[in-house]
N, C-alpha and C positions, 0 to 999 in steps of 0.2 A: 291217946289211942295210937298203936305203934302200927304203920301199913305197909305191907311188902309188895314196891311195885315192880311189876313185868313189866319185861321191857318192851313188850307189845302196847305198853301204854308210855312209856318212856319214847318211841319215836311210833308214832305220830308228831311230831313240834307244837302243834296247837296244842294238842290232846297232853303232853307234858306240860306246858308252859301253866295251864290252868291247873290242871292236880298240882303242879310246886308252886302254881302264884298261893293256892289257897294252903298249902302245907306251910308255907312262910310268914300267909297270916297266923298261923299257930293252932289251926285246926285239928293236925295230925301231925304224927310223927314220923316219914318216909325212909322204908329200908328199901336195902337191895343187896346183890351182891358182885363182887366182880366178874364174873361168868354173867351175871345180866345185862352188867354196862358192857361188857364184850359182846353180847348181842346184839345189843341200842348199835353199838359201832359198825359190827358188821354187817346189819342191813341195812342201815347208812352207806355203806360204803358201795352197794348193789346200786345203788343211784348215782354212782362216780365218785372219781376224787375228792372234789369238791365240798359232796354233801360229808364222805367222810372226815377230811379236815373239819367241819363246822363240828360232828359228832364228836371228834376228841375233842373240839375245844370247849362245847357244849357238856360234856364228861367231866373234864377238869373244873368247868364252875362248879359242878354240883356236888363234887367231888368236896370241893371250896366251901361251898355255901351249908353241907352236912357233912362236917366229918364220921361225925358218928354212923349215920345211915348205913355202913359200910358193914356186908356181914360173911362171916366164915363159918361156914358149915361143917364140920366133922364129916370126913366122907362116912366113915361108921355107920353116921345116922341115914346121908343116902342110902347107902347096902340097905337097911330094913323097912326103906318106902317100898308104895308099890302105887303107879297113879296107872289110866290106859295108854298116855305116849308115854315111855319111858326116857326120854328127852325131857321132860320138863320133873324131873323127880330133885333137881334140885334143885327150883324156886322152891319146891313144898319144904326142901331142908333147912333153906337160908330162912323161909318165914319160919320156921319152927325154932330154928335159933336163935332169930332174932327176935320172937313172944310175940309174934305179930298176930294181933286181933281177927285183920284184915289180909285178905291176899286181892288185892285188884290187879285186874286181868282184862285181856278180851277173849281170853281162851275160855272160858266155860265151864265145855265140855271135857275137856280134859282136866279138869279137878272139881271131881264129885261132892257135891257135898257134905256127904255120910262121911268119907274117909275125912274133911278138914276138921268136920267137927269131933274127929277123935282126937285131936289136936287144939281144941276150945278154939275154933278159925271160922269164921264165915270169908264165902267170897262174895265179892262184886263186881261189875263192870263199871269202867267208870262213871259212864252219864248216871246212871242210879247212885252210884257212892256220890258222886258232886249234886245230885239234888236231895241227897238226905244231910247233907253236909250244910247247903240251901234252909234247911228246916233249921235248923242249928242257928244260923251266924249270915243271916242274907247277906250285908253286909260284904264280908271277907271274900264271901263265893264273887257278888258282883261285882268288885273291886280287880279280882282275880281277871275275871272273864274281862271286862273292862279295860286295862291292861294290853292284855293279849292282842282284843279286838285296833285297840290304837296302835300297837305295833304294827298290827297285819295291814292295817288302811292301807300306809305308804308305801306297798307294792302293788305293779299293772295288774297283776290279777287276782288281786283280793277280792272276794266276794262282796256284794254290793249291802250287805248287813252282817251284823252282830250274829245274828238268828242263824244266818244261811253260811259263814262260819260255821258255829257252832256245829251246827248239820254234815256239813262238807267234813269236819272232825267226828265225826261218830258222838257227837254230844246234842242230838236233837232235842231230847227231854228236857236238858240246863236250856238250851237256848228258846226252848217253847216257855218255861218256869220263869229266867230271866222276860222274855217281853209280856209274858203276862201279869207280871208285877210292877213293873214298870207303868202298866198302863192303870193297874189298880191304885197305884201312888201318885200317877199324872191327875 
């Protein structure tokens, strides 16, 4: 399954780290394009120096780690979108170029889903795409989330769980799914 992710789920840091831990389990296939990873950067870069340094170097793994991901859109085929922001018409070009199944988002409301399906495209948000992903391959998702949660520990103000992570990243639903399976397997 080939997914074109937005970069509104690209930074977030948790909220990426868990969509590519579980894209690296081999769950899905992640595109994007470079105008999205120029976004990722740029509103990184609103939070200071800093975070934008970490953004390109966080860029450059990913960059690393898919090469393929990487998609070019024909402006052509922009010109004959039409979404309601006209700012985001070309995520819908690069997912279209790049045969994406999927367009995950946190935007919504700005891709209808009458117009993707003329396109064979559903969308989702992430916490819904990572728990049907969940249904699939427990497994890879929890590993994922897992992961993440152990890198986050070792800073002062990581959240005092897995769960409350998850939540704190717009992924309530995985982190309600994850402890509720956990305790049906305990």
């Amino acid at each position: 399954m080939r997914v074109l992710i937005d970069s509104n789920v690209l930074y977030p840091t948790v909220m990426r780290k868990v969509v590519l831990g579980v894209a690296g389990g081999g769950l899905f296939e992640p595109l994007w394009s470079e105008r999205i990873l120029a976004e990722w950067a740029h509103v990184a870069a609103r939070a200071g120096e800093e975070q934008a340094a970490i953004a390109r170097a966080e860029i450059a793994l990913v960059r690393d780690r898919w090469p393929a991901a990487g998609i070019n859109a024909d402006p052509g085929l922009e010109a004959g979108l039409s979404l309601p922001d006209p700012d985001d018409i070309h995520v819908l070009a690069a997912a279209i170029a790049g045969r994406a199944g999927v367009l995950l988002t946190q935007n919504l409301k700005d891709f209808p889903s009458r117009i993707l399906a003329r396109h064979r495209m559903i969308r989702r948000d992430p916490d819904r795409f990572l728990r049907e992903l969940f249904a699939r391959d427990p497994a890879c998702v929890q590993a994922a989330a897992e992961r993440v949660w152990s890198d986050a520990r070792g800073f002062p103000d990581a959240p005092p769980s897995r769960r409350a992570l998850l939540k704190k990243a717009r992924l309530p639903g995985l982190g309600r799914l994850l402890e509720r399976s956990e305790i049906r397997g305990a």
